[in-house]
N, C-alpha and C positions, 0 to 999 in steps of 0.2 A: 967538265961535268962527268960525274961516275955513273955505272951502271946502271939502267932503271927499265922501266915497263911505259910503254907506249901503245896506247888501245887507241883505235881508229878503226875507221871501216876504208877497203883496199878493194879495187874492184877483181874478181877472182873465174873467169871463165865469162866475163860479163855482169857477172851479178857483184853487188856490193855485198860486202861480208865484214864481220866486227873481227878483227884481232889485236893478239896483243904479242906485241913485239919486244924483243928483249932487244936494248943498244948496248952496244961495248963499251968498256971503259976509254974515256979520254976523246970521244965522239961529240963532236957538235952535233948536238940535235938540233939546233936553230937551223943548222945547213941540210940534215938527213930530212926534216918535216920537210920543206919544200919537196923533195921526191916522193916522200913516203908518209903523210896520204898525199902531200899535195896542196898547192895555194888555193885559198878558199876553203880547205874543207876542216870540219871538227876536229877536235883531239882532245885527249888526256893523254897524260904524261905524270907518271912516280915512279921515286926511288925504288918502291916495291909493292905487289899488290898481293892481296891473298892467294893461295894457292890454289887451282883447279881451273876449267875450261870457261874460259868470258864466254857467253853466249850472246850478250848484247851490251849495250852502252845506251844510257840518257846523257846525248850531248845536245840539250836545251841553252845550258848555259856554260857550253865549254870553250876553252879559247878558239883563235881560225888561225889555221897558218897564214902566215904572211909571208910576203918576197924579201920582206929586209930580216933578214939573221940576228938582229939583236932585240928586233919586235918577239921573234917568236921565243928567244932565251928569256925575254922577263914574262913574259905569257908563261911559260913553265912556271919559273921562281913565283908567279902569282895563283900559283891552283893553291885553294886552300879545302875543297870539296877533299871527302873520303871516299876512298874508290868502292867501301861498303855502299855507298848511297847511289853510284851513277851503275855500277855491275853489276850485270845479272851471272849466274856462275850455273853451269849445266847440275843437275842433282843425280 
């Protein structure tokens, strides 16, 4: 898998917070989701999102990580949402 953006919320001094995270080329994300956010919790995941600061995320209907590595690689390949629709971006 190449390059992409992965918005989750990470818990950050205690409190949950939305980021978005850049992964490196040739990284399983199936295997990084399980550390980063985490089984059980929301996500989106693309190749690339628009430019400027996430400030929140609508994960109503976004995939959940799982413990099995090949659940969460087709949960990617299945976003088909636009990350204009779920992102909120600081103004």
């Amino acid at each position: 898998m190449g390059m992409g953006k992965l918005v989750c919320e990470v818990k950050i001094n205690g409190e949950d917070v939305v980021k978005a995270l850049t992964t490196a080329t040739g990284i399983n994300v199936g295997i990084f989701l399980k550390t980063q956010p985490g089984v059980g919790k929301p996500f989106w995941y693309w190749s690339s999102i628009p430019a400027g600061t996430v400030i929140a995320a609508d994960f109503t209907n976004a995939p959940i990580v799982s413990s099995d590595v090949n659940a969460n690689n087709a949960a990617i390949a299945a976003i088909t949402v636009d990350p204009a629709d779920v992102l909120t971006y600081a103004t």
